[in-house]
C-alpha positions in Angstrom: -114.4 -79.6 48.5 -111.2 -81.5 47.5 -109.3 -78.2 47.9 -110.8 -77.9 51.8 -109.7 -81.4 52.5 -106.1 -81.1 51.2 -106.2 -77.9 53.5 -107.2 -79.9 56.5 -104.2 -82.6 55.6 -101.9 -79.8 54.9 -102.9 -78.9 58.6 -102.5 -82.2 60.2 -98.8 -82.5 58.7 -97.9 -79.3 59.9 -98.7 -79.9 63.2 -97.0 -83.2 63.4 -93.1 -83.0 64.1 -92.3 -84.9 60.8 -89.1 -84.6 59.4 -89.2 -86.3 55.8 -90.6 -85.3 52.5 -94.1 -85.6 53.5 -94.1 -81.8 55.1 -91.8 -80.6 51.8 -94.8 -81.9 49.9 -97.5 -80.3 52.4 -95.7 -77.1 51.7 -95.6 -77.6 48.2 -98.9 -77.6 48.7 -99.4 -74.5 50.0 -97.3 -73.2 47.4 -100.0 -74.2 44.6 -103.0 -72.9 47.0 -101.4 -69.4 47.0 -101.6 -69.2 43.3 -105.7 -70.0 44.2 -108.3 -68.2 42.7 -110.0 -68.5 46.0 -109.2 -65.2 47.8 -110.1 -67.4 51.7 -107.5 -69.7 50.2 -105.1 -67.8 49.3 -105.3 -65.9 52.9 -105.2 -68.6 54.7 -102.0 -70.5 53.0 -100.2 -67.5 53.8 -101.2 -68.1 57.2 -99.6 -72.0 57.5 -96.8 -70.8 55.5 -95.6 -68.2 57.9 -95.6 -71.5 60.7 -94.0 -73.5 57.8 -91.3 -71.1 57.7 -90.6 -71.5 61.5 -90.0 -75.2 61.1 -88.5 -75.6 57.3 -87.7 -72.4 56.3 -85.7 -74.1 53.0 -88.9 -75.4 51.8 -90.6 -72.5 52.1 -87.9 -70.1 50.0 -88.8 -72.5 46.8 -92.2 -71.0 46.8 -90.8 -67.1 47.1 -91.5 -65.7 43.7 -95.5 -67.3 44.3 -95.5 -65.1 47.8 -93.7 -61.9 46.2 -97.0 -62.3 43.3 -98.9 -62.0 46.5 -98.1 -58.7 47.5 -99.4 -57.9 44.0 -102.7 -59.0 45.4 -105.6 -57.3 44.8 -107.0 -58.0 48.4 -105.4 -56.0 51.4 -105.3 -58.8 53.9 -103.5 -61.3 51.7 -101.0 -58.1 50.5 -99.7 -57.2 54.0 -99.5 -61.1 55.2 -97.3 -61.6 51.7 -95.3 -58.7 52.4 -94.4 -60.1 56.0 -93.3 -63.3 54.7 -91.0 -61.6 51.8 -89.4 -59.8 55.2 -88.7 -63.4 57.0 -87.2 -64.6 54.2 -84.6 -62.5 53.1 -81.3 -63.5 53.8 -78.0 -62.8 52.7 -78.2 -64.6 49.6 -81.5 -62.6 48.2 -81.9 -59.4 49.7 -80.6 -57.7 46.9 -83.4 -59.1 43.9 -85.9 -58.7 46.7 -85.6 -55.2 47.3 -85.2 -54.4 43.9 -88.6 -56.6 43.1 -90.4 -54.5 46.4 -88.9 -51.3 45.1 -90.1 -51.4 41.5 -93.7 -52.6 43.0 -93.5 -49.1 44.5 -93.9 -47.2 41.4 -97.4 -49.1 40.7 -98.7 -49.2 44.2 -102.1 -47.6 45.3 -101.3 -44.8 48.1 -102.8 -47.5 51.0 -100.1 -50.0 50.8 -97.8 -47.5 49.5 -96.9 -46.6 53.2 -96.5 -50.6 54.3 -94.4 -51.4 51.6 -92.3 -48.9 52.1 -91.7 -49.4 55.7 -90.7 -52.8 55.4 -88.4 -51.9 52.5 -86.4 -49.5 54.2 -86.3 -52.3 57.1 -85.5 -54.8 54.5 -82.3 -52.3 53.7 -81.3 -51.7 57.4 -81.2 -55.2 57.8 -77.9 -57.3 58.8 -78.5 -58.3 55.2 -77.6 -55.6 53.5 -74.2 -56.3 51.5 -72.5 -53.1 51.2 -73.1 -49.3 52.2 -72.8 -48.2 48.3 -75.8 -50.9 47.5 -77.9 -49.8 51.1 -77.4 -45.9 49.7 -78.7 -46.9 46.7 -81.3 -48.7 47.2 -82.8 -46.2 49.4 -81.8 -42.9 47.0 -84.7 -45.2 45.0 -86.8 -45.6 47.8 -86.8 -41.7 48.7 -87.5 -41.3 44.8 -90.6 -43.4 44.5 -92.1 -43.1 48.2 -89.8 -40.2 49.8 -93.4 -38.9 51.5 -93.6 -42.2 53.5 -90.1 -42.8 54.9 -90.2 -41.9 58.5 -87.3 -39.5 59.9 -85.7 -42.2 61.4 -84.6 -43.7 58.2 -84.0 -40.7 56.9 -81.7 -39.7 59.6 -79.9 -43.6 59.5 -78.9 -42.9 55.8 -77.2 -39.3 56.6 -75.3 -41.2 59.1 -74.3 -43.6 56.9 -73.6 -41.1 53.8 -71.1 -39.2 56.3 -69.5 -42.0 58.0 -68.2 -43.1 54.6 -66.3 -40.4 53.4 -64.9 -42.6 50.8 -68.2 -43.1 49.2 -69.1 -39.0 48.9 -67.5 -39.3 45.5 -70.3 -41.2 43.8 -73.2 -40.3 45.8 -72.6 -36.2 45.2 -72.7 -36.6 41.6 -73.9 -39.6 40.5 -77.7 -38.4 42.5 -77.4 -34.5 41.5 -80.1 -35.0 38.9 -82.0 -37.0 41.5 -81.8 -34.3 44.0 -82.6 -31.4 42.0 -85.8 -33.0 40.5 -88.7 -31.3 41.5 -90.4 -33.8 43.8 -87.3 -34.5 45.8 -85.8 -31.5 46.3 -88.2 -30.1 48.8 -87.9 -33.4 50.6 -84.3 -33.5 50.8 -84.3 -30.2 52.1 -86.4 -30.0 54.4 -85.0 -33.2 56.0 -81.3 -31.6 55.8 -80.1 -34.3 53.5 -78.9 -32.2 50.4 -76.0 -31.0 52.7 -74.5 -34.5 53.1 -75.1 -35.6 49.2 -74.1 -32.6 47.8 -70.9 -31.9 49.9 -67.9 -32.1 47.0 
């Protein structure tokens, strides 16, 4: 009961165009209901928080380590709604201990969300956000390691561009990702998505 009626003030305040600490606190809030054991709770704070985000965005980044244990969730609907708010809150200043939170998720993630996660990674990487072309080659040389199955040709085809349009980075990619390359679950991928040429070119 009391946790349905701080719900329904949390809702008031957020629909009120307050400027002051009163919404910080309604967030706050929302910040402690995601933690819930309540899975209906839990949803439906991810819920206001993606509106929170639209109208104090700062507020909401304080509770980002709470909605990145969300897409650890063990219930689908909260995982996917936790994933999307990671995604509207990167920014130039966190991208990179984001992906590499989402990234090492990948290795322990059921086949379902497996697919989602990666998706949103890879857009995560393509972002404005991304910091450098070394880091975005990277990043997705791990992603194409863990999840190279469920990265769509498009992002597959982005990263070749990017690989031979720096020829000054060819250096460290060919040998620093031989090994990766020549393992036994990538190589097949690489190949068949004609990537081996542009990594492997001395």
């Amino acid at each position: 009961m009391q946790n349905a009626i701080l719900y329904e003030c949390v809702q008031t305040i957020m629909s009120i165009e307050e400027n002051g600490g009163l919404r910080v606190l309604a967030i706050n809030i929302l910040g402690k209901f995601l933690s819930n054991r309540d899975n209906n709770i839990r949803f439906l704070s991810t819920v206001l928080v993606s509106e929170a985000l639209t109208v104090d965005s700062k507020a909401v980044q304080r509770h980002r380590a709470t909605i990145l244990e969300c897409v650890k969730d063990s219930d689908a609907s909260i995982q996917r709604r936790a994933l999307e708010l990671i995604y509207l809150l990167v920014n130039v200043n966190n991208v990179k201990p984001l992906a590499k939170e989402l990234i090492e998720y990948l290795e322990v993630r059921e086949q379902d969300f497996k697919g989602v996660l990666t998706a949103k990674i890879c857009s995560i990487e393509r972002s404005k956000f991304a910091p450098e072309k070394i880091w975005y080659i990277d990043q997705m040389l791990k992603v194409l390691s863990e999840a190279g199955n469920y990265v769509k040709d498009d992002v597959w085809h982005a990263l070749i561009v990017v690989i031979t349009n720096a020829p000054d980075l060819h250096g460290r990619t060919n040998y620093g990702d031989y090994a990766f390359l020549t393992s036994s679950k990538m190589l097949t991928l690489v190949v068949n998505h004609d990537l081996a040429t542009y990594l492997l070119v001395v």
